[in-house]
C-alpha positions as CSV (number, residue, x, y, z in Angstrom):
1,X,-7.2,22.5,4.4
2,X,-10.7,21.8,2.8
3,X,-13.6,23.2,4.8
4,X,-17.1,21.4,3.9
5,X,-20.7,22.4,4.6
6,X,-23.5,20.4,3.9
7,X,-27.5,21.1,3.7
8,X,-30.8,19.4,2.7
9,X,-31.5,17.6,5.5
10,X,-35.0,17.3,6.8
11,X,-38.2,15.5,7.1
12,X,-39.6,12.9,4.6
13,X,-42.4,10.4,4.8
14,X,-41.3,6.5,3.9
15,X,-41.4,6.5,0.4
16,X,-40.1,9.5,-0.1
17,X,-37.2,11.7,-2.4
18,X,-34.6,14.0,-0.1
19,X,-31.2,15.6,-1.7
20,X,-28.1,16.9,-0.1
21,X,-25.4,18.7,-1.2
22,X,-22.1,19.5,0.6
23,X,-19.4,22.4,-0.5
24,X,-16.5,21.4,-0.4
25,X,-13.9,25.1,-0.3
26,X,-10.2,25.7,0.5
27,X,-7.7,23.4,-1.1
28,X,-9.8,21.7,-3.2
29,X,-7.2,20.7,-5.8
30,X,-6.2,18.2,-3.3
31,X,-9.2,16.0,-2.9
32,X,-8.9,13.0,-4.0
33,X,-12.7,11.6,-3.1
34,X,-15.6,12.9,-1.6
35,X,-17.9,10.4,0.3
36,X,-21.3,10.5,2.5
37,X,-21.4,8.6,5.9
38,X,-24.1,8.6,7.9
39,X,-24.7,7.5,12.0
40,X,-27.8,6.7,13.0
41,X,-28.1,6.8,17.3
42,X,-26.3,4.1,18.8
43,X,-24.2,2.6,15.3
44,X,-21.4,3.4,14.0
45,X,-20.8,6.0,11.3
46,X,-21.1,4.1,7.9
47,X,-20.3,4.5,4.4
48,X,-23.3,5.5,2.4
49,X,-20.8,6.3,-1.3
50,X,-18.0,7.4,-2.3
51,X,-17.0,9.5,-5.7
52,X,-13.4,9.4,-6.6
53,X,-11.8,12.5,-8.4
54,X,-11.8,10.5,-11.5
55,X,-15.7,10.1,-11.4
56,X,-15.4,6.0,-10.1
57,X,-18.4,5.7,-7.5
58,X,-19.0,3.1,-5.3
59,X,-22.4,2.6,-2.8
60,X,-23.1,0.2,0.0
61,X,-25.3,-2.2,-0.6
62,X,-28.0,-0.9,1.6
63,X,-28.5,2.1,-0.9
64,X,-27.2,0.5,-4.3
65,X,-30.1,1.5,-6.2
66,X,-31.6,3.9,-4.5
67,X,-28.9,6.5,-3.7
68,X,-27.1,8.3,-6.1
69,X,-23.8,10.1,-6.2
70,X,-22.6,13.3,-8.2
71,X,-20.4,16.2,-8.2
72,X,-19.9,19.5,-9.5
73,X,-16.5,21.4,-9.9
74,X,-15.6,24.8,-9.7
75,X,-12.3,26.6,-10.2
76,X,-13.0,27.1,-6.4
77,X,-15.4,24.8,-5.2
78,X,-16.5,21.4,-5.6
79,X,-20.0,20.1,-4.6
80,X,-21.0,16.8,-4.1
81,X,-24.8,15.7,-4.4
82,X,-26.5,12.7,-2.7
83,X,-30.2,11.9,-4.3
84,X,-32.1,9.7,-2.0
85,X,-35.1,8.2,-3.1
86,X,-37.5,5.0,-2.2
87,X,-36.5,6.4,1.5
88,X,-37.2,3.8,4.9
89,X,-37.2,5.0,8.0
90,X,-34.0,2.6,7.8
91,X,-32.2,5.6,6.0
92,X,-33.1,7.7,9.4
93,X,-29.6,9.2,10.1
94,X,-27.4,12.0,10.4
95,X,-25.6,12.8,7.5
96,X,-21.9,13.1,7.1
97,X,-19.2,14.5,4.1
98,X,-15.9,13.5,4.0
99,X,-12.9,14.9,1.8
100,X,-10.3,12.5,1.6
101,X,-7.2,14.9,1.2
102,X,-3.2,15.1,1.7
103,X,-3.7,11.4,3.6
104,X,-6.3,13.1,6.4
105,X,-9.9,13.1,6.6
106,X,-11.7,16.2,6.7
107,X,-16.0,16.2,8.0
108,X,-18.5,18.6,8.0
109,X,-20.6,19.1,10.3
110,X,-23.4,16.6,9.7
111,X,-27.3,17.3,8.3
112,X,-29.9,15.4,9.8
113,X,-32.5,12.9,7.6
114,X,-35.5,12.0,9.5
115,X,-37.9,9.6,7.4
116,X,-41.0,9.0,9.4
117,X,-44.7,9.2,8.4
């Protein structure tokens, strides 16, 4: 089992920088990719990137650019970073992790980004 707990969420004026980071504990040894979603009200959840355990990272196209992607191992944890700069109120959303381990899907429990002047 992999537990995850994310924070940074907030408050940012257009324009603006915000980071997140989620903890990823338990049977980390088993993940094999870490990835940020997000759902703004009334859409779907959608992929914002996704980091491989081998380092490969892939964005959607709405954030290529202005998102990026890192991670930080442990012997116990791992941590994954999401830098958000140039922010629209576009990027308004909550803010999901997701550890892709053993075949299942594991989520934390969400951080909300509000960009609004």
């Amino acid at each position: 089992q992999v537990q995850l707990v994310e924070s940074g969420g907030g408050l940012v004026q257009p324009g603006g920088s915000l980071g997140l980071s989620c903890v990823a504990s338990g049977r980390v040894f088993t993940i094999t990719s870490l990835a940020w979603y997000r759902q703004a009200p009334g859409n779907e959840r959608e992929l914002v990137g996704r980091i491989t355990r081998s380092g490969s990272i892939n964005y959607a196209d709405s954030v290529k650019g202005r998102f990026t992607i890192s991670k930080d191992n442990t012997p116990t944890t791992t941590t994954v970073h999401l830098q958000m700069n140039s922010l629209t109120t576009e990027d308004t959303a909550v803010y999901y992790c997701n550890a892709h381990s053993l075949g299942s899907y594991n989520w934390g429990q969400g951080t909300q980004v509000t960009v609004s002047s």
